[in-house]
C-alpha positions in Angstrom: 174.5 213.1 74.5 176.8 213.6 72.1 176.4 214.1 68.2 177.4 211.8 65.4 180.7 213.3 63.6 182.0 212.2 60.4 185.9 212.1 59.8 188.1 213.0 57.3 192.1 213.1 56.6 193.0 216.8 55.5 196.2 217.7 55.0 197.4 221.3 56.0 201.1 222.8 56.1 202.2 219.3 54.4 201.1 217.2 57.3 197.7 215.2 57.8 195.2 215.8 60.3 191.9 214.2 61.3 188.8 216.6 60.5 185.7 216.1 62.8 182.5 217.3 61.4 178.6 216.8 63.1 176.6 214.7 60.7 175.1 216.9 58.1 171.9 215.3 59.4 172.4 218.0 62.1 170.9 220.7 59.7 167.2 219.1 59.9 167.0 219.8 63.6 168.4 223.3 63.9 166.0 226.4 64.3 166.3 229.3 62.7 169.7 231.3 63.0 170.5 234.4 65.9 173.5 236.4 65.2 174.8 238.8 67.5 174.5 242.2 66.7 177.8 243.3 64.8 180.5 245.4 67.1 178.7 243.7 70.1 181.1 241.9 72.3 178.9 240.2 74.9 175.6 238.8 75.5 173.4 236.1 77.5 172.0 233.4 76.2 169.4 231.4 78.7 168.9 228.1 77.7 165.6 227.4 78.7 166.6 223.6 78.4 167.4 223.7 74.8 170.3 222.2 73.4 172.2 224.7 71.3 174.5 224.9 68.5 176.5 228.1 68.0 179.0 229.5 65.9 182.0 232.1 67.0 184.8 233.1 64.8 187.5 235.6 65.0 189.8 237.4 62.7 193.8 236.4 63.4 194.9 238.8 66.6 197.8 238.6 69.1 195.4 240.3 72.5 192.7 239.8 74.4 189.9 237.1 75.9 186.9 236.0 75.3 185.1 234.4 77.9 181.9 231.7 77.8 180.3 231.1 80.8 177.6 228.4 81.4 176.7 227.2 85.0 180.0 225.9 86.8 182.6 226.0 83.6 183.9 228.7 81.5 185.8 228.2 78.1 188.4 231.2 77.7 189.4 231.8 74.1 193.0 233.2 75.3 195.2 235.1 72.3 197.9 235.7 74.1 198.2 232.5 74.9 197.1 231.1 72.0 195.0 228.2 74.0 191.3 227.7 74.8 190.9 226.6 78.0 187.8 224.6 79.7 187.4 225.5 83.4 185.6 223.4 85.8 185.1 226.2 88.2 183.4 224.2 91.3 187.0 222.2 91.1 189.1 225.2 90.2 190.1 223.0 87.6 191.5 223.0 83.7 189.0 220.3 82.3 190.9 220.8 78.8 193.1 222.8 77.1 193.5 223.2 73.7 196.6 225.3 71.7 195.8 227.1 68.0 197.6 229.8 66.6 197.0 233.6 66.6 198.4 234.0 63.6 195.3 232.4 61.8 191.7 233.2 62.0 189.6 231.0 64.2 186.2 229.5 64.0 184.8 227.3 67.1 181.7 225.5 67.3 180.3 224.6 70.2 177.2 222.1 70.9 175.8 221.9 74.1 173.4 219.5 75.3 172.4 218.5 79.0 176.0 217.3 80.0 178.0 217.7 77.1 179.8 220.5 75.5 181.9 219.2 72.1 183.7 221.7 70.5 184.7 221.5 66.9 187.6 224.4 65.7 189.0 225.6 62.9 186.3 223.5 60.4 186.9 220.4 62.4 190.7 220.4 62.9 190.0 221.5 66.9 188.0 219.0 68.1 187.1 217.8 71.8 184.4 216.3 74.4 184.1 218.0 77.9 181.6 215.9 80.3 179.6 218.3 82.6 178.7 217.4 86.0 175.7 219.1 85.9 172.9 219.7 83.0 173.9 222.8 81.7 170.5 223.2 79.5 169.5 224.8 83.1 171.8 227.9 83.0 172.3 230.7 80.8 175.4 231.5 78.3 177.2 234.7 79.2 179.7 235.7 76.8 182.3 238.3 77.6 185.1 239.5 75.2 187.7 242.2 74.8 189.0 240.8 71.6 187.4 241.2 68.7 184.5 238.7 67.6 184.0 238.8 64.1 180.8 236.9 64.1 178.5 234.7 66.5 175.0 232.6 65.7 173.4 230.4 67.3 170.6 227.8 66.4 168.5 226.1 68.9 168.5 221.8 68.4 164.9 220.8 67.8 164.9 217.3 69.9 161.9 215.3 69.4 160.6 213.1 72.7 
C-alpha cells in the first residue's frame, strides 16, 4: 500500500523543488507516540504486523552511519557520503540511493506497510517508494548508529479491516 501525499512547489537556495507530504488525514490513524530514549543510539522495533510511521532526525555532521534493518533490506544513513542508501540484501543490491547534504540537519520519515517502505526527507523534499519483496510487517526494525541521532518516534498505523 502506499499513502496518499499532497504536493507542493517550495523554493529553497533560489530554485524550486516539489514537496511530498502524507495526507494530514494520516494523523487520525496514528497511535500514540514512542521516542527513543535520549543518548540511545540503537534499538528493535518488532512489528507485530503493524504498519508503522517513524520519525528520525539528525543534527548536521560530517561522520558516521546509521543503519535500519527490516527483514532482507537495510537503509544506511551514510555522512560521509552524504547518501542514504536502500539495500536489497537477498540481491546484494542498491534498490535506491538518495544524496543530501551534511552540512544541513536531516529529518527522514519512513512508513512502512506490508511491502512498501516510502520515505519522505528533509519535510518532504527527499522523497521515494521502495517495493519490498517480502511483507516486512513480519520482521523486526533494528536500528544501529554511530552518528549522532538527535531524536526518533514512532507511531503505530491503526488500519481498520
Amino acid at each position: 500500500m502506499s499513502i496518499p501525499a499532497e504536493l507542493s512547489l517550495v523554493s529553497k537556495d533560489g530554485q524550486y523543488h516539489l514537496k511530498f507530504q502524507p495526507v494530514r488525514e494520516l494523523q487520525a490513524v496514528l497511535s500514540p507516540i514512542h521516542q527513543l530514549e535520549k543518548g540511545k543510539n540503537h534499538t528493535r522495533l518488532p512489528l507485530n504486523g503493524t504498519p508503522l510511521d517513524i520519525h528520525i532526525s539528525w543534527k548536521a555532521q560530517k561522520k558516521g552511519i546509521t543503519k535500519l534493518s527490516l527483514g532482507n533490506y537495510e537503509i544506511i544513513v551514510d555522512f560521509v557520503r552524504e547518501t542514504i542508501r536502500f539495500n536489497d540484501l537477498e540481491k546484494h543490491a542498491d534498490t535506491a540511493f538518495i544524496a543530501f547534504s551534511h552540512k544541513e540537519n536531516l529529518d527522514l520519515r519512513l512508513i512502512i506497510d506490508q511491502e512498501v517502505l516510502e520515505f519522505f526527507g528533509n519535510h518532504g523534499i527527499i522523497y521515494g517508494a521502495v517495493e519490498m519483496e517480502e511483507n516486512i510487517l513480519r520482521s523486526t526494525l533494528t536500528v544501529e548508529s554511530n552518528a549522532e541521532i538527535s531524536s526518533m518516534e514512532w507511531c503505530e498505523i491503526r488500519v481498520q479491516a
